[in-house]
N, CA, C and O atoms as a GROMACS GRO file, in nm:
protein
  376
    1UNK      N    1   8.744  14.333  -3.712
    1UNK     CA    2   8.777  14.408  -3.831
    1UNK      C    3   8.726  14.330  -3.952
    1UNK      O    4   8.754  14.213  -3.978
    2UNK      N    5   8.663  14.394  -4.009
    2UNK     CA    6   8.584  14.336  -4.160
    2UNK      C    7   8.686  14.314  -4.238
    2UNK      O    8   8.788  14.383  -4.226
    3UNK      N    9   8.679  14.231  -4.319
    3UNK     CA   10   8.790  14.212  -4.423
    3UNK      C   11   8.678  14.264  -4.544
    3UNK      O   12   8.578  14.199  -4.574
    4UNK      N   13   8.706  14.354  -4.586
    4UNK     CA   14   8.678  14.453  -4.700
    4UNK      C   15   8.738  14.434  -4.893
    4UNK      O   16   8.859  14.439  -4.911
    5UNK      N   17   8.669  14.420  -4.986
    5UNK     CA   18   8.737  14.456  -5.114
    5UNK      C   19   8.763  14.586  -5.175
    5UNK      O   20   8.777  14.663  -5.080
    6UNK      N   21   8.777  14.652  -5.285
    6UNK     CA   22   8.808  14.734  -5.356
    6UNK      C   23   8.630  14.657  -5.396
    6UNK      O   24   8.578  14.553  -5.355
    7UNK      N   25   8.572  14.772  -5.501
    7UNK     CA   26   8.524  14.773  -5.627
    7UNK      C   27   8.561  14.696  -5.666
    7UNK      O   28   8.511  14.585  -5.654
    8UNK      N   29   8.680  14.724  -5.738
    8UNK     CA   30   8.742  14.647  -5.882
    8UNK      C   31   8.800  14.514  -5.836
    8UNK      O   32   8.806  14.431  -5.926
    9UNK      N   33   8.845  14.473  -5.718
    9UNK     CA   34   8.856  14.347  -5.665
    9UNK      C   35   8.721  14.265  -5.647
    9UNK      O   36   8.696  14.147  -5.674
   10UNK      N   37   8.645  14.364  -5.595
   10UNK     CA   38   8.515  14.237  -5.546
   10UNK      C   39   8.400  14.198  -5.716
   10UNK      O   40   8.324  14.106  -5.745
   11UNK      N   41   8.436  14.299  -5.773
   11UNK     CA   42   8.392  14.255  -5.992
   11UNK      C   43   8.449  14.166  -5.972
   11UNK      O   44   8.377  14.066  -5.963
   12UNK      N   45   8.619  14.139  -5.952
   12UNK     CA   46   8.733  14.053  -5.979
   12UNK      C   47   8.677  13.887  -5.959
   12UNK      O   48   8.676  13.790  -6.035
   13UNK      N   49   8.640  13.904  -5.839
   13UNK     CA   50   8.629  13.791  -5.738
   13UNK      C   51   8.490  13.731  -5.774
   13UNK      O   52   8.469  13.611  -5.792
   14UNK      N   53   8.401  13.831  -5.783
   14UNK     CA   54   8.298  13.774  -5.837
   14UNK      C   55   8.282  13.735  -5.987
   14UNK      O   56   8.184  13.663  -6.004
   15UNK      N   57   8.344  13.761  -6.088
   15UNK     CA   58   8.376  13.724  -6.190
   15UNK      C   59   8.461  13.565  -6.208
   15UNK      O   60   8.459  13.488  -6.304
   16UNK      N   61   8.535  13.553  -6.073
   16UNK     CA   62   8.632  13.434  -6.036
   16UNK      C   63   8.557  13.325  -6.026
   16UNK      O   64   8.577  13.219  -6.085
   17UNK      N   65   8.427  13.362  -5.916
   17UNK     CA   66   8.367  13.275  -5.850
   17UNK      C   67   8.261  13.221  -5.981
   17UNK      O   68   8.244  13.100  -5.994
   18UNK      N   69   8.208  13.293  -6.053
   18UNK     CA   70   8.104  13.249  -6.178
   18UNK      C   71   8.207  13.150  -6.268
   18UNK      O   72   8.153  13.050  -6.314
   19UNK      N   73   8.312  13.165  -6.288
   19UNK     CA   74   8.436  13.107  -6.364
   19UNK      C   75   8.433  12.930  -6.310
   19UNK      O   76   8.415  12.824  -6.370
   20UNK      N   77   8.467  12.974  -6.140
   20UNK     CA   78   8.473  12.839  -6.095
   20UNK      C   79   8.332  12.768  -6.101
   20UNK      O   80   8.341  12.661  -6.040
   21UNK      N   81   8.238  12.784  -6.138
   21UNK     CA   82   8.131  12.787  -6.079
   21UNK      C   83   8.116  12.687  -6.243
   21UNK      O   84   8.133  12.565  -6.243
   22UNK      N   85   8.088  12.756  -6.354
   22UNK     CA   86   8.117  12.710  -6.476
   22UNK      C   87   8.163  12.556  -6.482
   22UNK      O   88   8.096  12.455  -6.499
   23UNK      N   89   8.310  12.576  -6.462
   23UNK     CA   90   8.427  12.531  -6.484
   23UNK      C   91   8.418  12.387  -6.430
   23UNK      O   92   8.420  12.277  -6.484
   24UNK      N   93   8.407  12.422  -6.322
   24UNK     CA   94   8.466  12.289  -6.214
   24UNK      C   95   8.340  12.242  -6.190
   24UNK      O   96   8.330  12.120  -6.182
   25UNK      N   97   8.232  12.314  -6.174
   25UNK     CA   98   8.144  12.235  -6.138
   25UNK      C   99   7.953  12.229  -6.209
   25UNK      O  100   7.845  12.196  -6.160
   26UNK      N  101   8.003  12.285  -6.361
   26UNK     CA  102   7.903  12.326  -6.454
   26UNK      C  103   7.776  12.353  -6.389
   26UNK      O  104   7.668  12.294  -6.377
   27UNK      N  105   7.809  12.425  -6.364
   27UNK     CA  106   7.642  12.545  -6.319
   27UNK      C  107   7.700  12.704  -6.340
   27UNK      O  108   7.808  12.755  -6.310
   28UNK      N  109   7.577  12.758  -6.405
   28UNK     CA  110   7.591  12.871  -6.421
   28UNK      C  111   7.506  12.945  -6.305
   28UNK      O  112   7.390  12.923  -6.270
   29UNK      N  113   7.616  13.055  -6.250
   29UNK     CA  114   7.522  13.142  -6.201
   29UNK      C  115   7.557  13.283  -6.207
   29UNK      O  116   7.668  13.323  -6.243
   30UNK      N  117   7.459  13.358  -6.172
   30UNK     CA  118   7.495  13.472  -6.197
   30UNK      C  119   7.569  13.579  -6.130
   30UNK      O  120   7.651  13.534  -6.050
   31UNK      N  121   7.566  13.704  -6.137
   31UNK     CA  122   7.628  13.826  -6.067
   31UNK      C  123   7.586  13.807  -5.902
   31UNK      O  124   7.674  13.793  -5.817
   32UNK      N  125   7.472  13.808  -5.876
   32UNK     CA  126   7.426  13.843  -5.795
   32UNK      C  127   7.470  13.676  -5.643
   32UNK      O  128   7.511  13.691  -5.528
   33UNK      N  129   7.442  13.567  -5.704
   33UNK     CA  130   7.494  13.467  -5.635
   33UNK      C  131   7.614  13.427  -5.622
   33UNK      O  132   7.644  13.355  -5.527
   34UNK      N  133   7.710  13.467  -5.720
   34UNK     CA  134   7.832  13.475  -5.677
   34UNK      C  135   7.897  13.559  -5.606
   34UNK      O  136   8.011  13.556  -5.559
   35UNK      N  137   7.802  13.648  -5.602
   35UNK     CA  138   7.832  13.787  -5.517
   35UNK      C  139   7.803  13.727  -5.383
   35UNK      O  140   7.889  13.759  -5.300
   36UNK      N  141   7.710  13.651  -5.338
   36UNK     CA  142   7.667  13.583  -5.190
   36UNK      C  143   7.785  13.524  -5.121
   36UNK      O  144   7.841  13.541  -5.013
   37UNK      N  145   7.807  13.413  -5.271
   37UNK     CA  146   7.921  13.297  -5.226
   37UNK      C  147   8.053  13.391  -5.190
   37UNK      O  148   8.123  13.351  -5.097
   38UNK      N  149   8.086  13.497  -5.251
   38UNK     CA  150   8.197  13.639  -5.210
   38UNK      C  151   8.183  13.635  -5.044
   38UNK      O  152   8.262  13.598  -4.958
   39UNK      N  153   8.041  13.693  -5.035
   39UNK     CA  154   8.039  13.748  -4.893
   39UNK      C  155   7.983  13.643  -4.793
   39UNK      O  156   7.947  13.686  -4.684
   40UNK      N  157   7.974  13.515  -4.817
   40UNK     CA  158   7.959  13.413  -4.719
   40UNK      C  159   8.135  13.410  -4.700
   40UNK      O  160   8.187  13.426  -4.589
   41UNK      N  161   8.216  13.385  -4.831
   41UNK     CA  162   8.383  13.331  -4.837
   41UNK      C  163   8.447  13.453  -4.743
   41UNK      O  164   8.538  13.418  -4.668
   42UNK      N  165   8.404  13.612  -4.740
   42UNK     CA  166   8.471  13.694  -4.666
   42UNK      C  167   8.424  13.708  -4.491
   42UNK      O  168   8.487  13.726  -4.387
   43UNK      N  169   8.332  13.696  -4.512
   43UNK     CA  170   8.241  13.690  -4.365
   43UNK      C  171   8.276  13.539  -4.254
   43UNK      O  172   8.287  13.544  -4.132
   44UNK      N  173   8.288  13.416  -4.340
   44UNK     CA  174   8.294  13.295  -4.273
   44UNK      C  175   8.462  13.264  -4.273
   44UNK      O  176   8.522  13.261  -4.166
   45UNK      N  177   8.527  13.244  -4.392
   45UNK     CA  178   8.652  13.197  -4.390
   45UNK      C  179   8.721  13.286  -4.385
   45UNK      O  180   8.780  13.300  -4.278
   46UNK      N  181   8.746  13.376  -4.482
   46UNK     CA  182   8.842  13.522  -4.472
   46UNK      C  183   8.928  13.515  -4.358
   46UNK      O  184   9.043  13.472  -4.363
   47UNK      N  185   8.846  13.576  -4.209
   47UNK     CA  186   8.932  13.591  -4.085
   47UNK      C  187   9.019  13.483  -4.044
   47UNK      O  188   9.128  13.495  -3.987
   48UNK      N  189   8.960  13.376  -4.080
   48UNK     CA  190   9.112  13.228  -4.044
   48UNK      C  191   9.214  13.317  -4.118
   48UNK      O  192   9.301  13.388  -4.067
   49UNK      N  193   9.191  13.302  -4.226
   49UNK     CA  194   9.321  13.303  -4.333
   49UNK      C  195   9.380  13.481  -4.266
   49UNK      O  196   9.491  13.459  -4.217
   50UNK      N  197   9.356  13.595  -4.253
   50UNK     CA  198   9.391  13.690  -4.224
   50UNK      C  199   9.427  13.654  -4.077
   50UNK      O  200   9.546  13.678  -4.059
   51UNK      N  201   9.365  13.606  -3.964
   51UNK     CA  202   9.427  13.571  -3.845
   51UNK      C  203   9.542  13.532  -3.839
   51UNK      O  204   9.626  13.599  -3.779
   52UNK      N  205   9.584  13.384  -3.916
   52UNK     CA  206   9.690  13.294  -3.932
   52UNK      C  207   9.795  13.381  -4.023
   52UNK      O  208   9.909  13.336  -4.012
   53UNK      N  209   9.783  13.503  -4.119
   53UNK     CA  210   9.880  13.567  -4.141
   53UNK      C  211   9.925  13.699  -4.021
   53UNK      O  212  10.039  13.716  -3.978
   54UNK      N  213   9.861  13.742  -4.003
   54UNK     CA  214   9.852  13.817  -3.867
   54UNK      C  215   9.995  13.731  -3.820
   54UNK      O  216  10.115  13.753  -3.837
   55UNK      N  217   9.933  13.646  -3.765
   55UNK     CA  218  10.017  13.558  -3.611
   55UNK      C  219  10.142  13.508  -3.681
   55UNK      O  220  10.231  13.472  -3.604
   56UNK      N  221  10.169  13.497  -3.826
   56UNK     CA  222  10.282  13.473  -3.917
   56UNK      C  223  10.423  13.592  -3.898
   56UNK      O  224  10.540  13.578  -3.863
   57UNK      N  225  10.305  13.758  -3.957
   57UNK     CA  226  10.360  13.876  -3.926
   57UNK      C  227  10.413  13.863  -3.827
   57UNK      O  228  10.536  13.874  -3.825
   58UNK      N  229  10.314  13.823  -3.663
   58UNK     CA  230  10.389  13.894  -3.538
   58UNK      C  231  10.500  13.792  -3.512
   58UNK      O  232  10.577  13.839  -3.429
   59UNK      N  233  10.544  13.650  -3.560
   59UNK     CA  234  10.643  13.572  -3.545
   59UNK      C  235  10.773  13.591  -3.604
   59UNK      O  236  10.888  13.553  -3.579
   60UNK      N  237  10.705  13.679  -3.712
   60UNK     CA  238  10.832  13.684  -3.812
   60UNK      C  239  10.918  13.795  -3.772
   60UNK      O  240  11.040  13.794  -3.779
   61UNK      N  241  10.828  13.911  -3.719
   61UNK     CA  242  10.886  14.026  -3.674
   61UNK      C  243  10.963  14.007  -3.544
   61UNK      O  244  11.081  14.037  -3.531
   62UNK      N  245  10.868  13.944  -3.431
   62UNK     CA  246  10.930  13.909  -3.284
   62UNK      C  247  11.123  13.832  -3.342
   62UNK      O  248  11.233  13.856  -3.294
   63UNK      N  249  11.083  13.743  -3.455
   63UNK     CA  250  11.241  13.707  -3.440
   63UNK      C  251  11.364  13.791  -3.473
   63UNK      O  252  11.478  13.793  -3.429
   64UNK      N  253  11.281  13.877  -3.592
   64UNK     CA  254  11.379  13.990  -3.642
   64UNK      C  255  11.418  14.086  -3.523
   64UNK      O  256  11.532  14.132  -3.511
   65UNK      N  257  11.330  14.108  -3.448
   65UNK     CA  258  11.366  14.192  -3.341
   65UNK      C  259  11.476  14.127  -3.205
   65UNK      O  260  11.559  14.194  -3.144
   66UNK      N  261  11.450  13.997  -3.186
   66UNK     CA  262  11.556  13.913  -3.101
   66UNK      C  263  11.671  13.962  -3.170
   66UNK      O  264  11.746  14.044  -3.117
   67UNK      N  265  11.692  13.906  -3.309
   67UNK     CA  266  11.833  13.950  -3.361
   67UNK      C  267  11.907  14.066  -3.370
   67UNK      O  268  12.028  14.070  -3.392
   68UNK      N  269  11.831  14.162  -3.354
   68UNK     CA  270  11.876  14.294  -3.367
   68UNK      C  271  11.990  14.304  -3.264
   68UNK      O  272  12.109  14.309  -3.296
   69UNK      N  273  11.941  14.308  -3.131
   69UNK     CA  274  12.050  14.298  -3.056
   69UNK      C  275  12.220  14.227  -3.104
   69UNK      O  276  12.331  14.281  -3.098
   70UNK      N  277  12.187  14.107  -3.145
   70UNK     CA  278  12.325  14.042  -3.219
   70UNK      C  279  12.385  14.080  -3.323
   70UNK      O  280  12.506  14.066  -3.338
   71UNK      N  281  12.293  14.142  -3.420
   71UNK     CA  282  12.347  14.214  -3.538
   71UNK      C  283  12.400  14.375  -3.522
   71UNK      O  284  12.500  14.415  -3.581
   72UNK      N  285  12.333  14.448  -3.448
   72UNK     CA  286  12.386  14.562  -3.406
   72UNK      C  287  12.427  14.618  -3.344
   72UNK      O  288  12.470  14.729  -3.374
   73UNK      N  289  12.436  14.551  -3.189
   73UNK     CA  290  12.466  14.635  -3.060
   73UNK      C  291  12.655  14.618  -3.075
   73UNK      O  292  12.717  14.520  -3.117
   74UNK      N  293  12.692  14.705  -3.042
   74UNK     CA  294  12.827  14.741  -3.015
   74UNK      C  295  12.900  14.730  -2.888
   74UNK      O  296  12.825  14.810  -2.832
   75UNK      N  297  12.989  14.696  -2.789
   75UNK     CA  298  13.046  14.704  -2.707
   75UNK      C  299  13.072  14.829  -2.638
   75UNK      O  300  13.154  14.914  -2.671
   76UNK      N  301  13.011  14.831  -2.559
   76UNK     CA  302  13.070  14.997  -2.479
   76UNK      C  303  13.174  14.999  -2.408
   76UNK      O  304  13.223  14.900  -2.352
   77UNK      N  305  13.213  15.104  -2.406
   77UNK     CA  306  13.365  15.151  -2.314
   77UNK      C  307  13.468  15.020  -2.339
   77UNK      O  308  13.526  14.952  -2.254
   78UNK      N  309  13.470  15.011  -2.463
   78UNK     CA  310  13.553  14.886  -2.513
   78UNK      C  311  13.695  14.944  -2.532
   78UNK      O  312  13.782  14.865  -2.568
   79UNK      N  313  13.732  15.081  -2.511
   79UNK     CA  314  13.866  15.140  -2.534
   79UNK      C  315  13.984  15.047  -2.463
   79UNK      O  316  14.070  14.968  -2.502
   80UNK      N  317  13.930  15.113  -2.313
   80UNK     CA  318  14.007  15.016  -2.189
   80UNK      C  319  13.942  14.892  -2.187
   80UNK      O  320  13.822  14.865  -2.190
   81UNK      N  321  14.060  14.807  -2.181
   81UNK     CA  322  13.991  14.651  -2.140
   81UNK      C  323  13.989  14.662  -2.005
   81UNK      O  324  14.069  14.748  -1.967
   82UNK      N  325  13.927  14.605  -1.912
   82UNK     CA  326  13.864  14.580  -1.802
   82UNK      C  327  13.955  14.524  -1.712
   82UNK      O  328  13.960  14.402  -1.701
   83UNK      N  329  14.022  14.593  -1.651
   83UNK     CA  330  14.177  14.477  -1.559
   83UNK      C  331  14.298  14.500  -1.622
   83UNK      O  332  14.390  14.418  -1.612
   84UNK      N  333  14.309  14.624  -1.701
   84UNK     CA  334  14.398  14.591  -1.785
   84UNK      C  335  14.505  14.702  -1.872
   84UNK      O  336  14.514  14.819  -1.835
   85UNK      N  337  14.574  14.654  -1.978
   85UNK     CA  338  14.613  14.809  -2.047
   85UNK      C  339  14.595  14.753  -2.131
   85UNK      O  340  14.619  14.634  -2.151
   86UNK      N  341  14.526  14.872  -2.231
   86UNK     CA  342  14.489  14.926  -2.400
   86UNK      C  343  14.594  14.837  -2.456
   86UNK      O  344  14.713  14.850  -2.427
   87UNK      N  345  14.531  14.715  -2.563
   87UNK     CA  346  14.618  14.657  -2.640
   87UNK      C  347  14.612  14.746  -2.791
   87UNK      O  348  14.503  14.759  -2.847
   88UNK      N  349  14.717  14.795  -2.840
   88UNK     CA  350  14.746  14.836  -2.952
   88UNK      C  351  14.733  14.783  -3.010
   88UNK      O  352  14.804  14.683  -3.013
   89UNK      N  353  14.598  14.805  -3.137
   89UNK     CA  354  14.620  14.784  -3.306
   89UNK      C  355  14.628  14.830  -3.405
   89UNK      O  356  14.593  14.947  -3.421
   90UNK      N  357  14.668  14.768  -3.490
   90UNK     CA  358  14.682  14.878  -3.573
   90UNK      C  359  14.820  14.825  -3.646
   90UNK      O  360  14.878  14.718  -3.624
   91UNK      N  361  14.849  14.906  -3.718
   91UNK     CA  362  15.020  14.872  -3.818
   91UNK      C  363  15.084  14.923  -3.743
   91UNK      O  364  15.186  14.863  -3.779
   92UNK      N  365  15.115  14.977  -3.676
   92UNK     CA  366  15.240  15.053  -3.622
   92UNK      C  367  15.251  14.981  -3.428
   92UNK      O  368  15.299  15.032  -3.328
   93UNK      N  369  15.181  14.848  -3.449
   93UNK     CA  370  15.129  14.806  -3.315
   93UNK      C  371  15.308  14.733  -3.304
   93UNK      O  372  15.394  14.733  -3.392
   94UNK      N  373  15.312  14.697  -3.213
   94UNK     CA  374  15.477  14.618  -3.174
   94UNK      C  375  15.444  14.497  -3.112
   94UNK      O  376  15.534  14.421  -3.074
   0.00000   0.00000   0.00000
């Protein structure tokens, strides 16, 4: 799966990358080469970083789903106790 921009994200990004480009390491370049350094950064690194959130998602979810059972399941046929007679509660219990 391609990791894809918007339009207005990949202006964004390439506007980012001429910034850093300036900035940190005084060279100017233009639209068109920062546009490269974009699609070398989405093509080469991108998928780590989207993989490793991926495998974040499916950890985070797998635990939420363990708990479910503990947070929601209810006791069945909990009326009668098992061996036994119906303990009364309640206010009017003796």
């Amino acid at each position: 799966m391609a990791i894809e921009l918007t339009t207005e994200q990949r202006s964004e990004a390439v506007q980012s990358i001429r910034r850093f480009f300036q900035e940190e390491l005084e060279l100017d370049i233009g639209d068109l080469k920062a546009a490269l350094v974009l699609d070398y950064v989405l093509r080469e690194i991108a998928p780590s970083v989207h993989n490793d959130a991926i495998e974040k998602a499916q950890t985070y979810m797998r635990d939420r789903l363990a708990d479910l059972e503990a947070i929601a399941a209810e006791p069945e046929f909990s009326y009668w106790p098992k061996g036994g007679r119906r303990v009364r509660r309640g206010p009017d219990a003796a």
